[in-house]
NUMIRO-414424 format. One record per atom (N, C-alpha, C): residue in one letter; x, y, z. Coordinates in steps of 0.001 Angstrom, whole numbers, plus 524288, in hexadecimal, padded with zeros to 5 digits. Layout:
% residues N
AXYZ;...
% end
This chain:
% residues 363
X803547FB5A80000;X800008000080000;X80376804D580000;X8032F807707FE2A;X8065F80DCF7FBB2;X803B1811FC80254;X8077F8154E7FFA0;X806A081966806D7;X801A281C16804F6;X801BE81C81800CE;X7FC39820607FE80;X7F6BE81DE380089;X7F66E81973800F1;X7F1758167980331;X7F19081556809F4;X7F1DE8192F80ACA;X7F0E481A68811CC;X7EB94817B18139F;X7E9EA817DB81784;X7E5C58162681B51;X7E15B81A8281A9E;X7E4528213081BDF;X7E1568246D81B1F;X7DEA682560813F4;X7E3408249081018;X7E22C8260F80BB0;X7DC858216180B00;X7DDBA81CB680D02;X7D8FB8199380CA9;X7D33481A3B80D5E;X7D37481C2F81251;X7D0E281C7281456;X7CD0A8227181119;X7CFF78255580FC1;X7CBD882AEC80F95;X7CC8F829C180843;X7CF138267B804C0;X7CDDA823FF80055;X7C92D822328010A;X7C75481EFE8038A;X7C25581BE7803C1;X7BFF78174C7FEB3;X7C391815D07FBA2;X7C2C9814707F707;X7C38F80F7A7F74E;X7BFFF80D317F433;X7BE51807487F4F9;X7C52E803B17F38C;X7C729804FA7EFC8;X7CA94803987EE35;X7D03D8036C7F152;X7CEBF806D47F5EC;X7D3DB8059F7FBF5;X7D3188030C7FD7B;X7CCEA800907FDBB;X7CB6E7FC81803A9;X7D04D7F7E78028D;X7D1A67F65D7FFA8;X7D5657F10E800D2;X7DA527F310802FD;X7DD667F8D480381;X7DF597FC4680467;X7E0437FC1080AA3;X7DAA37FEA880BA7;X7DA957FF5380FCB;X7D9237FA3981575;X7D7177F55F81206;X7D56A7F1F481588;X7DD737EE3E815E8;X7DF237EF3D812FF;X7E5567EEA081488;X7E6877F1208188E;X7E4647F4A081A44;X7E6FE7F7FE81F15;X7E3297F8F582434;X7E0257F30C82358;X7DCCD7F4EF82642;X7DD417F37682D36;X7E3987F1D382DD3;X7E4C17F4148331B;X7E7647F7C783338;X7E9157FBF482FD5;X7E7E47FFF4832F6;X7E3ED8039183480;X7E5B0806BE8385F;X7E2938097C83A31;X7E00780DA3836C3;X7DA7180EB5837FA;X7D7D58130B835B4;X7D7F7816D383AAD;X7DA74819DA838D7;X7DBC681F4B83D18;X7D8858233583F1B;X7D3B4824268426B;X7CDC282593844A6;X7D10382BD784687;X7CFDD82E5D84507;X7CF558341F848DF;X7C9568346884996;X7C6BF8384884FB4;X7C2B6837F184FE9;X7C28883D6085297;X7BF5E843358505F;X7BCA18489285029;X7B98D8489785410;X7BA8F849E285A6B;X7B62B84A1185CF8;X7B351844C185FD8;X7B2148446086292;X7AF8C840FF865EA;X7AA6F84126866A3;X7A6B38434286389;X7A16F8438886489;X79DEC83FF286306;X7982783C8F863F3;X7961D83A5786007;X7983083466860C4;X797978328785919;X7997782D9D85AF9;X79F3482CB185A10;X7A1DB82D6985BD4;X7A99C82D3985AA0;X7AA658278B85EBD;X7A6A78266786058;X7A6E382016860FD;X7A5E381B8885CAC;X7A32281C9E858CD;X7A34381A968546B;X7AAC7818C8852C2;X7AD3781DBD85359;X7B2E281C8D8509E;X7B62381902855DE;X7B4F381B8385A5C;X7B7E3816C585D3B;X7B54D8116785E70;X7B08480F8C85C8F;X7ADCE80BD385E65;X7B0B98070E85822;X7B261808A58554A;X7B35A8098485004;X7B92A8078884F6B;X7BBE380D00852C5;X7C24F808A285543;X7C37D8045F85800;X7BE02804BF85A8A;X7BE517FE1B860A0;X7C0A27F93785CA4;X7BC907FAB785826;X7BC3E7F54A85430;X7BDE17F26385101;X7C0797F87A84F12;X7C4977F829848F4;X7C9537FA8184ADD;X7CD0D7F89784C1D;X7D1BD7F96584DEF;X7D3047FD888490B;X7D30A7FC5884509;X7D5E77FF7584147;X7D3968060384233;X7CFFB8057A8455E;X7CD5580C298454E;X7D15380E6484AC6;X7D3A4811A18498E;X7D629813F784E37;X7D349819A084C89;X7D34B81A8385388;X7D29182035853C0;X7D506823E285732;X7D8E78269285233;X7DECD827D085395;X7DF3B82D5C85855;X7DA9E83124855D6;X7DA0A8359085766;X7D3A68375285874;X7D4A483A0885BFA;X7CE7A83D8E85C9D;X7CFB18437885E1F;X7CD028477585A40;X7CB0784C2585E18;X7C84D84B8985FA2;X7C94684D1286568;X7C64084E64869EF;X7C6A08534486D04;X7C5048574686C7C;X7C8DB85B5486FAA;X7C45B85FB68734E;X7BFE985C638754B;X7BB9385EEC8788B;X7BC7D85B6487B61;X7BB5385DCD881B4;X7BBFF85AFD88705;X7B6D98558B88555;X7B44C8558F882B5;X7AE8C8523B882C9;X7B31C84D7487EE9;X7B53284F5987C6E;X7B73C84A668779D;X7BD4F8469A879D5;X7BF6984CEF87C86;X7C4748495787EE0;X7C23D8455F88348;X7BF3E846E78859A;X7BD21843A088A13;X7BB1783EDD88770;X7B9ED83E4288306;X7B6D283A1688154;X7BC37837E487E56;X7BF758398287B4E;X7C49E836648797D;X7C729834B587F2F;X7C759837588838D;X7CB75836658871D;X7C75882EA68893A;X7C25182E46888E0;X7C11382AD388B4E;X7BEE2825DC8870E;X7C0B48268388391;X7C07B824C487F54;X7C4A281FA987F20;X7C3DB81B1187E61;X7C880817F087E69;X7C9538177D8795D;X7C7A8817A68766F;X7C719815658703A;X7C9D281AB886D60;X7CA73820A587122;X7CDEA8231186E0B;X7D35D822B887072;X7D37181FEF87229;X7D8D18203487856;X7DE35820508750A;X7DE8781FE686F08;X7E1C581E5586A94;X7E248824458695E;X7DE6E826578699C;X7DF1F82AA886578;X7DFF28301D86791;X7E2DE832D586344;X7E574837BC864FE;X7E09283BAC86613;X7DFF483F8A869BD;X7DD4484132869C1;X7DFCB8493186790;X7DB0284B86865D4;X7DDA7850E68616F;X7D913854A78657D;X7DA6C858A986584;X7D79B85D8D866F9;X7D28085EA186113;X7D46985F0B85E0C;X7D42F861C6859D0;X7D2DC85C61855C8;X7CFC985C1785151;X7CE678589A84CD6;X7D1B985A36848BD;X7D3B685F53848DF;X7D699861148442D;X7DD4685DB0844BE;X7DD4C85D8884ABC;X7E33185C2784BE8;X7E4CE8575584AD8;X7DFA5852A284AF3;X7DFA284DF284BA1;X7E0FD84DE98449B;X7DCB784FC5842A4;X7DC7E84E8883CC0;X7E2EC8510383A13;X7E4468532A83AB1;X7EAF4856038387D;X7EE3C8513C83C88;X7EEAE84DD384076;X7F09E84CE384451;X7F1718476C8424D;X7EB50843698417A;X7EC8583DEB841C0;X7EC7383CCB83B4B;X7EC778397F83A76;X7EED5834E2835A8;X7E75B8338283643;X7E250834F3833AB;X7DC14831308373D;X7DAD182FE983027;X7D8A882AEC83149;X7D6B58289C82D68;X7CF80828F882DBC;X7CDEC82B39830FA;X7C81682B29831F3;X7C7E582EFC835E8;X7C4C6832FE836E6;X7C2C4834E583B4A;X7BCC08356183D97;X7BC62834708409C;X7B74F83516841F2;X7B61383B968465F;X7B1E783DB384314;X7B01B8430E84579;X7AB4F842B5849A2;X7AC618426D84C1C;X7A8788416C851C5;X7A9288487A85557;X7A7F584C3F85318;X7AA8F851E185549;X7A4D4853AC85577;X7A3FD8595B857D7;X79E4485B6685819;X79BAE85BBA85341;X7972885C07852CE;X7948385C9384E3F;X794E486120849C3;X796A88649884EA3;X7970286B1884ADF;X79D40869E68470D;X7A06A8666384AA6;X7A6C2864D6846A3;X7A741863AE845B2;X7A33385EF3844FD;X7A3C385A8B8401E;X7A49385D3183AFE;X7A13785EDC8388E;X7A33F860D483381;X7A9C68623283206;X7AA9D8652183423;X7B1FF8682983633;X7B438864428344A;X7B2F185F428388B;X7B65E85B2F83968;X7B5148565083584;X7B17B85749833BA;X7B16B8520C82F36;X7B33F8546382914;X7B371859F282A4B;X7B6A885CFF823CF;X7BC0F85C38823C1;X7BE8585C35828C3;X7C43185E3482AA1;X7C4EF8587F82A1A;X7C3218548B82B76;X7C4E784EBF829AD;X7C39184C4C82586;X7BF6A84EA1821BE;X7BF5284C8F81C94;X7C3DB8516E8192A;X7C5CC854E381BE4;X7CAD5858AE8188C;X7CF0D8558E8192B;X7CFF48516181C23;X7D4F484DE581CBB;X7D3BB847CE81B31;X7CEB2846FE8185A;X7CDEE843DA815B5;X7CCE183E3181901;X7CCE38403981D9C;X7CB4083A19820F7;X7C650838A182210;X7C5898329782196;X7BF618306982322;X7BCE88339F828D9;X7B88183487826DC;X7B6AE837B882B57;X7B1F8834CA82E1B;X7B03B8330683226;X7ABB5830388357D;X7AA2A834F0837EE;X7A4DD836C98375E;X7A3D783D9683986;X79E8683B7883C0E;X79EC683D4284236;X79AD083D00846CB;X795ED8421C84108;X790C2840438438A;X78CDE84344841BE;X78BE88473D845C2;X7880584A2B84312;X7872F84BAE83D16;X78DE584E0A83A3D;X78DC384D3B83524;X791AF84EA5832A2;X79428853F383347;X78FFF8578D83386;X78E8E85E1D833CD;X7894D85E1483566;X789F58652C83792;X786E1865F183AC3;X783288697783873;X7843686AAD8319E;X7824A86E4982FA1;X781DE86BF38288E;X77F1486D088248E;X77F9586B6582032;X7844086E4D81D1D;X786128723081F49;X78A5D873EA81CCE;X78E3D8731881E3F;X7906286F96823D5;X794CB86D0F824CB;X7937B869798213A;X78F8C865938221F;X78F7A8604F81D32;X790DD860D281A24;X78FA486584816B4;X7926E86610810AE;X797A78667F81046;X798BD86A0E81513;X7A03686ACC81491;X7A23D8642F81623;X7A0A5861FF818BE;X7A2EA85CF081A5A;X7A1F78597781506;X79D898588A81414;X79DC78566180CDB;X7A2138573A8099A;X7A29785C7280945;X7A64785DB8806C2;X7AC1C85C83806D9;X7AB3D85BC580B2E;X7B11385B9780F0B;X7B27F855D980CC9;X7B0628525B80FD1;X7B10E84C3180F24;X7B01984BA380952;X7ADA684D6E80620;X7ADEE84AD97FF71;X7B3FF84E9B7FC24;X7B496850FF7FF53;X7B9AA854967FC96;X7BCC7850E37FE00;X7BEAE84FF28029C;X7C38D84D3C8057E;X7C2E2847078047A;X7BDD1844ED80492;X7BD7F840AB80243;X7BDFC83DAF80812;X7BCA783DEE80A7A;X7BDC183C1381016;X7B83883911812B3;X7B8058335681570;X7B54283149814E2;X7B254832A281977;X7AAF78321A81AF3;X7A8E9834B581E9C;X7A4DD8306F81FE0;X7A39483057823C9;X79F6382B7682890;X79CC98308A82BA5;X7974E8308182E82;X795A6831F383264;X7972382E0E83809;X7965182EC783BD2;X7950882BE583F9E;X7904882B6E841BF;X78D168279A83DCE;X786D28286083D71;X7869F8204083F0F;X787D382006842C8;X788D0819C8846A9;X783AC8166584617;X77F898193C8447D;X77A3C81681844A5;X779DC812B0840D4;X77C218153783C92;X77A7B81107838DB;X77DF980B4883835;X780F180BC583CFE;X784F4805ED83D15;X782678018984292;X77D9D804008451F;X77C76801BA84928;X776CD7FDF6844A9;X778A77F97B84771;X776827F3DC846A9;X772017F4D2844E9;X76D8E7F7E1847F2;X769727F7D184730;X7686C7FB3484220;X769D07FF2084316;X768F38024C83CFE;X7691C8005A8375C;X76FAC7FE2283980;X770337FA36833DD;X76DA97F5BB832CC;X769C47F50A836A5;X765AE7F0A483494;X7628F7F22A83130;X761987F6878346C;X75C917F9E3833C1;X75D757FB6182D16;X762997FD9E82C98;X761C37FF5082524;X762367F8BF82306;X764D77F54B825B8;X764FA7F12A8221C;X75E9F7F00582046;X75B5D7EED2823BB;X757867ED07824AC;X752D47F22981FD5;X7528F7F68E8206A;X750D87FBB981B05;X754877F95381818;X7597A7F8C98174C;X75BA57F84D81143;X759867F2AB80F0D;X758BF7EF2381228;X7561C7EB0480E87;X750447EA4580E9D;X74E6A7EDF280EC5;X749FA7F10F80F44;X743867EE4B8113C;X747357EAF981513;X742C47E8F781999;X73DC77EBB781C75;X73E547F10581B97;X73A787F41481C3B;X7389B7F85B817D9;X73A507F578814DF;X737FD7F98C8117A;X73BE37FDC380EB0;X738818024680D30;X73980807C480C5D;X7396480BBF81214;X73D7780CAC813C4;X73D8C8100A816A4;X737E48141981786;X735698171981B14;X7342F81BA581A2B;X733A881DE381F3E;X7342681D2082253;X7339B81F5882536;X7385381F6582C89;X73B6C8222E82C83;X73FCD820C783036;X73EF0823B283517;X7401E8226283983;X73E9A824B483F9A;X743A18243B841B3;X74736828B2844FF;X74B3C825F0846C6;X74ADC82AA084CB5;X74DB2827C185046;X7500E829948552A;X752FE82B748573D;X7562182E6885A35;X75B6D82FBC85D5D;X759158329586229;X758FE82FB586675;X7590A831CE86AD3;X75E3D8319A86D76;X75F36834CD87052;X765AC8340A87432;X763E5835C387771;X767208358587C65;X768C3838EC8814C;X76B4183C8787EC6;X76A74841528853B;X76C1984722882DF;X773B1845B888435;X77174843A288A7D;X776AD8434188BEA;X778CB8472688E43;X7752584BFA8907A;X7785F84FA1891A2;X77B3984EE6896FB;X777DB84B7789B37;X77CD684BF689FB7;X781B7847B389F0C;X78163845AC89AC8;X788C2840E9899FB;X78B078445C895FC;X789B3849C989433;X78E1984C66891C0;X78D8484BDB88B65;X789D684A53889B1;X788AB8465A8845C;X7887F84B3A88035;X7863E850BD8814B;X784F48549187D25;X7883A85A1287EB4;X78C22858D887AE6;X7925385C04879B6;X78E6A8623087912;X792278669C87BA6;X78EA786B6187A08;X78E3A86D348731B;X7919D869FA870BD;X7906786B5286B74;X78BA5868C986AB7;X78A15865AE86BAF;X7857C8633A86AC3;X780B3866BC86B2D;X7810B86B7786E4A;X77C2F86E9687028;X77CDC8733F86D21;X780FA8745586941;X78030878DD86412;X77ECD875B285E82;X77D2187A8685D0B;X77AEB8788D857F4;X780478777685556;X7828087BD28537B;X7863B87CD585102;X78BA6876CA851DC;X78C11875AA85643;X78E7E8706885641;X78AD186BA185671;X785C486B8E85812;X7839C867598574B;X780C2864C5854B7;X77EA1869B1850EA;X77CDA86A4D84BFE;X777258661984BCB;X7739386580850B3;X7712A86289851E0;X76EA385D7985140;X76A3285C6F854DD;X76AE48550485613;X76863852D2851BC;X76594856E284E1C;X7636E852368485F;X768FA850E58464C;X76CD4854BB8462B;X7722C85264842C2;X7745384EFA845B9;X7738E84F2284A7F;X778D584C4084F6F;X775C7846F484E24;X7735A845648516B;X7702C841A58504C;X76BB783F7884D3D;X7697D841A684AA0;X7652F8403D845F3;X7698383E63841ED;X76CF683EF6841C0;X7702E83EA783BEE;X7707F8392E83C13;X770B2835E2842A5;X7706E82F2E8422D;X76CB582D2F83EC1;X7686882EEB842AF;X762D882C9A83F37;X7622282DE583A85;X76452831CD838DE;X76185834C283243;X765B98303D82F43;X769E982ECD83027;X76CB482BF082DB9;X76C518259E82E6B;X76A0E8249B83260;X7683381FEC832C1;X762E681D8382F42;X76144822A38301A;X7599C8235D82D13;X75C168210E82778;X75E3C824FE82500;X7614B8250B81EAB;X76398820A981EFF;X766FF81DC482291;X76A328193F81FE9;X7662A81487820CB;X762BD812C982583;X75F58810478226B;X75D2E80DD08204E;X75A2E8143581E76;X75439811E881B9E;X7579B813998162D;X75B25816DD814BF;X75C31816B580FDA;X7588681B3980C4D;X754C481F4F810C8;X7522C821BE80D38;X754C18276080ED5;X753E182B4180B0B;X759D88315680D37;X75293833C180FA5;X753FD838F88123D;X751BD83DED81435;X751AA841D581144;X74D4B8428980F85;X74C2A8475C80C36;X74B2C84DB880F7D;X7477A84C34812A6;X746B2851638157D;X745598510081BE7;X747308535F821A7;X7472F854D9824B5;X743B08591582683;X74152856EE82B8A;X73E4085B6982EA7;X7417C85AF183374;X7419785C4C838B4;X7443785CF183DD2;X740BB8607284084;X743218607E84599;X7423B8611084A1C;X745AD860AE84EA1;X74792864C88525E;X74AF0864D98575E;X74C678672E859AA;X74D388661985E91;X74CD786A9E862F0;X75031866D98687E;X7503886A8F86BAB;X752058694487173;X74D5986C0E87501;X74C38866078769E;X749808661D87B4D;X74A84864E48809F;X7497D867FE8849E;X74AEF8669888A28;X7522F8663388BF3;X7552786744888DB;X759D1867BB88905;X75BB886CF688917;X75C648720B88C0F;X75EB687664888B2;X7646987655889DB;X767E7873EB88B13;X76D12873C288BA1;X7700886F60885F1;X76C5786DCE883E3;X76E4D86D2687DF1;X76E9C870C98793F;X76DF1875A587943;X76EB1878EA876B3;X76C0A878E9871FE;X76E978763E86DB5;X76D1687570868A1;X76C0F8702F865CB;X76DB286B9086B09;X76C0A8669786976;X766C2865CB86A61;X764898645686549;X75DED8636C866D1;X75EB085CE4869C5;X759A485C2E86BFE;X758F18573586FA3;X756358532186C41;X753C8855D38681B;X74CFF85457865B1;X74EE88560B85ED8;X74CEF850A585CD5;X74C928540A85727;X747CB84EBE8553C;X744F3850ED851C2;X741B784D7084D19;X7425684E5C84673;X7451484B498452F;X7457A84BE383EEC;X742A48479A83ABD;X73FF484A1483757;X73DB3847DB83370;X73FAC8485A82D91;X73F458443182B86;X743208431D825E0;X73D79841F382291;X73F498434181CC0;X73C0583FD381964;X73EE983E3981623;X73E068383381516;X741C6834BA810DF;X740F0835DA80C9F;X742D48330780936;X745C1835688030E;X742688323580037;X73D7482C62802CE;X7398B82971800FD;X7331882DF380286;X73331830698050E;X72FE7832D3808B1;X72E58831B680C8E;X731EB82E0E80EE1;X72FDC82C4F81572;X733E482F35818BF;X7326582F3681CCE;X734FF8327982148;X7388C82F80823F9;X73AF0832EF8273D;X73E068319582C4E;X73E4083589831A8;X73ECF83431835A5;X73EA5837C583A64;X74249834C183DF9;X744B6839E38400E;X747E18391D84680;X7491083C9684A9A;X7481683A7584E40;X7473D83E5A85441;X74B9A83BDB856CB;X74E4283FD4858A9;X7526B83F4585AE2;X752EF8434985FB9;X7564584177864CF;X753278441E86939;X75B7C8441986D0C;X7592184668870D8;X75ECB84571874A8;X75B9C845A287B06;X756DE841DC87AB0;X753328425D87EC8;X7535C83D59881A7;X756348390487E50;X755288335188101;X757B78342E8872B;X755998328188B06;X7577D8346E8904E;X75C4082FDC8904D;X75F1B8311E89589;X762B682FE1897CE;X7625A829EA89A85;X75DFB82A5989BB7;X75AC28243589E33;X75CEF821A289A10;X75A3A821B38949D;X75AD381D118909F;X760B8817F288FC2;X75E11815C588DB3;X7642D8107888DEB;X76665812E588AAB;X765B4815AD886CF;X7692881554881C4;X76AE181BD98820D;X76DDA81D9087E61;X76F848230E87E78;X76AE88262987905;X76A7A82224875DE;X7660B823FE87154;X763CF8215A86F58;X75FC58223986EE7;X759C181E2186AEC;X7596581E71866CF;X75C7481AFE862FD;X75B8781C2685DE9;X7579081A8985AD2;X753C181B0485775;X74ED38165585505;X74F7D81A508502C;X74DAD814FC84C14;X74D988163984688;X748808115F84412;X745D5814C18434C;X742728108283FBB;X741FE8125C83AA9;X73FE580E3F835E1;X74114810C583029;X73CEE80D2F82FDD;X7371B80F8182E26;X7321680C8B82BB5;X734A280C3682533;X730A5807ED8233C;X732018066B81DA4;X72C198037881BA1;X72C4D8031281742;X72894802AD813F2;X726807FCC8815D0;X72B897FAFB815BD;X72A147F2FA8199F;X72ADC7F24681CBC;X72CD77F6F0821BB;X72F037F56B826BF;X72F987F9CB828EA;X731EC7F93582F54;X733867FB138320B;X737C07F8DD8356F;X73C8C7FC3383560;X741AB7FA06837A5;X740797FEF483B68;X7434B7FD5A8402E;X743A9801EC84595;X7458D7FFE4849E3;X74AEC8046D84AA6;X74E908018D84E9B;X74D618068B85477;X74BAD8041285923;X74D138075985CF4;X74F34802F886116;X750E3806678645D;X751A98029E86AB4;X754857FF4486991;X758BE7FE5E86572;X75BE07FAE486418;X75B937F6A686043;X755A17F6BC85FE6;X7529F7F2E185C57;X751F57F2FD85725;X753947F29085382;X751647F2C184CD4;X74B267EE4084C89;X746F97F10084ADA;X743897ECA3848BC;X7421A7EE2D84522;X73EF97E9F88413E;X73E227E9C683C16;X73A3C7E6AD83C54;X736C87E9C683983;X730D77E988837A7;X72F847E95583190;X72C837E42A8302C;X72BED7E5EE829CD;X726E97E4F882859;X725067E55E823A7;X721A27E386821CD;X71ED67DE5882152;X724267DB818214D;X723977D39F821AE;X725C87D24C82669;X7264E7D57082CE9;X7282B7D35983196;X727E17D578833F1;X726D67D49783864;X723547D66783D91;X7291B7D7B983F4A;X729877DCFF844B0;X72DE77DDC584618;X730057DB9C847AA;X7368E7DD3384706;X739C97D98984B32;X740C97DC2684AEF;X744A67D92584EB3;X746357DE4485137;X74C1D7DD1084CF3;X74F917E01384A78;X753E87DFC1846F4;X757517DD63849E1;X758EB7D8E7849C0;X75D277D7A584D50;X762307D73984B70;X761ED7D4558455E;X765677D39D841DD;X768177D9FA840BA;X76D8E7DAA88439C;X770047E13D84289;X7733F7E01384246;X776CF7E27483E8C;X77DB07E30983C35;X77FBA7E624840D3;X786727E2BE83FF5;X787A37E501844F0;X788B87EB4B84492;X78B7B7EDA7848F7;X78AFB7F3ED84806;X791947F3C5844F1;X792177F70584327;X797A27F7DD83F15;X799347FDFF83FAF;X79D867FF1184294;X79EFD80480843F2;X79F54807DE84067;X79B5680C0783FCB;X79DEA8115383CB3;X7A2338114D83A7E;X7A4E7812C583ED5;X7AA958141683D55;X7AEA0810B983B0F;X7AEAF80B2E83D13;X7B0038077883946;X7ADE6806478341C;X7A8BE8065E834C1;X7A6D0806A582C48;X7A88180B9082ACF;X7A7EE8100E82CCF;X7AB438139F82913;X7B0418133882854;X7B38C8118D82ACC;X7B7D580F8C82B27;X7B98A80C3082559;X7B854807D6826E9;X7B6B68036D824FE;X7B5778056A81DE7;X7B2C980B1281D34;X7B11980B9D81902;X7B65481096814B6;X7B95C810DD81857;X7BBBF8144381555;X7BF2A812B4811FD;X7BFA480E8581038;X7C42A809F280CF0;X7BEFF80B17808F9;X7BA9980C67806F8;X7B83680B9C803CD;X7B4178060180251;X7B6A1803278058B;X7B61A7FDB1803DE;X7B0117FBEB805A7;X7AE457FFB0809C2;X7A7B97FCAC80B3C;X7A5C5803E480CF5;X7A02A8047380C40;X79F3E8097780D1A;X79D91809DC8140A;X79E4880F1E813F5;X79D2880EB481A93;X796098104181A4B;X7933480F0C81E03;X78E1780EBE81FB0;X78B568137B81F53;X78F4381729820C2;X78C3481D1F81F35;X78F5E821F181B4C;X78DBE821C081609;X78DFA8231B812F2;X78FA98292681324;X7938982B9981177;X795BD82F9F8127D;X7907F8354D81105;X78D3D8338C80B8E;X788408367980AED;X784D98371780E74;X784EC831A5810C9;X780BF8324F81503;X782E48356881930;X785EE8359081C22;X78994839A781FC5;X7869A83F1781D99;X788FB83FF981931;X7872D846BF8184E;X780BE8462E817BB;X77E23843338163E;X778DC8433C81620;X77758843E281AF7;X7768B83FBA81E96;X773F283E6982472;X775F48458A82610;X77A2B8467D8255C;X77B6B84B8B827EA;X777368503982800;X7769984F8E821D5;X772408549D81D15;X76F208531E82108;X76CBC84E31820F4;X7664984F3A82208;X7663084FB6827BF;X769D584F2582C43;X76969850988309F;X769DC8566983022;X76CB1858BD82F21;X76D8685F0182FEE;X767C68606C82CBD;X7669585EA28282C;X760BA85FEC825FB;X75D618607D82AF6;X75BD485C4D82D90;X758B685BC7831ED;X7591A86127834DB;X75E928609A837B6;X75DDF865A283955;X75D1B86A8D8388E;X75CD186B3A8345A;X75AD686EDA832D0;X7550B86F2D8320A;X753CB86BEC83172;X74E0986A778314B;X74B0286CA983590;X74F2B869A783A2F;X74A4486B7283F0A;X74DFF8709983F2C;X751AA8730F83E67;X751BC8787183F23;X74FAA87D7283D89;X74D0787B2E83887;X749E587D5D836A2;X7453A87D76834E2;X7435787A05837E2;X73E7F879248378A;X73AA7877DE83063;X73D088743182E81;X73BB0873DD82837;X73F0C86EFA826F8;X73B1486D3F8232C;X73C70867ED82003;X741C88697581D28;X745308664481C9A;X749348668A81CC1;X74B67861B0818A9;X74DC4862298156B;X74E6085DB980F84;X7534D85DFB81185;X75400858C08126A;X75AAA855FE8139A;X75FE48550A8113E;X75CBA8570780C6A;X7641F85826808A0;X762838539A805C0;X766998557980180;X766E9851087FC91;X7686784DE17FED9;X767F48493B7FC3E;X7689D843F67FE39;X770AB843917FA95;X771B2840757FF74;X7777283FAE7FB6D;X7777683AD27FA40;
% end
């Protein structure tokens, strides 16, 4: 192998024609820098437990909330820690980074690492505005640099039943989708960072969290979002500032059937779990609907009963990984990233302005 065919040149090549290339080298290490500690940046170390070859060399961390969380961290106990994201990126040798930083810097930080041409894994929402999205588009198709959300839902067992089960179209034609997100607020264990309570950094909870479900809704049933209504506010909280507690959003599909999701930060503290997720998707021959842990499936020719048969779960961060040799595609589609983004920030605007609201061209 010649010096010109590096690990990195491989890797941000992405071309089907390295994979035999790169699966020659496939003890070495793929080199992890990781932007921030917010969110899910457990995805990338849950990711190293498994695949030895994932090291994660470096992290900025440089807020008392992030060093405290690298300092107790065993899984970064390897890695250098930087004040600064600019220092790390001029500093280490990273074959992948993952952006887990506030919502208002994500954008910054996913341009400044597709300008150095490295695979990027970026905590959601992408941006906090439709005109960061466009500069970040721009950014990553200039530099050519490869891009993942950290959108974890669609690798959990049940989901992926759930589209297996619509794609071989056991229920039908989609038309109609219902989905959930309740959490704890969390405010006395420290859980909601004060950026979280401006707009301007938090760029609010239809983008923070609706962007799961809107992307779960789309992957699926397989049908896109044409147009958005909303709704949201903060209730009974006034020390959250600008994080609403409460939102209701309504979609209409691209067949003419709908979709809706209410999403809340009200589930109390009592509860077993930290959040309630439920997704049901009616269809022309069925009904599939997962809550409380349960997937069941309802059809036209069978009385209910509960999904038991589920693929195992397969880490994010390892299939994107896994996908940058070219050789197998990763699960969430780099279009879909900038899409799920559009139609969340659409939303919000929706309920900010009170008016039906058309979700962007479809890409």
């Amino acid at each position: 192998m010649t010096n010109r065919w590096t690990r990195r040149a491989i890797l941000r090549t992405g071309s089907a024609a390295l994979a035999p290339l790169l699966k020659a080298q496939q003890s070495r290490p793929v080199r992890v820098g990781i932007i921030g500690l917010e969110g899910h940046f457990s995805e990338v170390t849950e990711a190293a437990k498994v695949r030895s070859e994932i090291q994660i060399v470096a992290v900025a961390a440089g807020k008392p909330r992030e060093i405290q969380r690298f300092s107790s961290n065993r899984a970064l106990a390897g890695a250098k820690r930087y004040d600064d994201y600019r220092q790390m990126l001029d500093a280490e040798k990273l074959d992948v980074v993952a952006i887990c930083d506030e919502n208002g810097q994500r954008a910054s930080s996913v341009i400044a690492c597709a300008e150095r041409g490295l695979a990027i894994a970026a905590e959601k929402p992408l941006a906090i505005s439709l005109e960061e999205l466009e500069s970040v588009r721009k950014a990553v198709t200039r530099h050519k640099a490869r891009l993942t959300m950290l959108l974890p839902m669609r690798f959990e067992p049940h989901y992926a039943a759930m589209h297996g089960i619509i794609s071989r179209g056991e229920i039908g034609e989609p038309v109609a989708l219902g989905a959930q997100k309740s959490y704890k607020l969390g405010l006395d264990r420290g859980q909601r960072p004060d950026w979280m309570r401006r707009r301007q950094t938090y760029g609010g909870t239809i983008p923070y969290i609706g962007i799961h479900m809107v992307d779960l809704m789309r992957w699926v049933s397989g049908r896109e979002f044409v147009e958005t209504a909303a709704f949201q506010s903060t209730v009974g909280f006034p020390d959250l500032g600008d994080m609403e507690n409460n939102t209701a959003v309504i979609y209409r599909l691209d067949n003419r059937g709908t979709a809706n999701l209410r999403m809340d930060y009200l589930r109390p503290e009592t509860a077993p779990t930290h959040g309630d997720d439920r997704l049901r998707v009616a269809g022309t021959k069925g009904v599939v609907e997962y809550q409380q842990d349960q997937l069941t499936l309802i059809t036209a020719s069978a009385k209910p009963r509960a999904v038991t048969d589920l693929p195992p779960r397969r880490p994010l961060f390892a299939d994107f990984v896994d996908s940058l040799d070219g050789s197998r595609p990763h699960r969430i589609a780099e279009a879909d990233v900038y899409r799920v983004t559009e139609i969340v920030l659409r939303s919000r605007e929706a309920a900010e302005t009170n008016k039906v609201v058309p979700c962007g061209a479809r890409v």
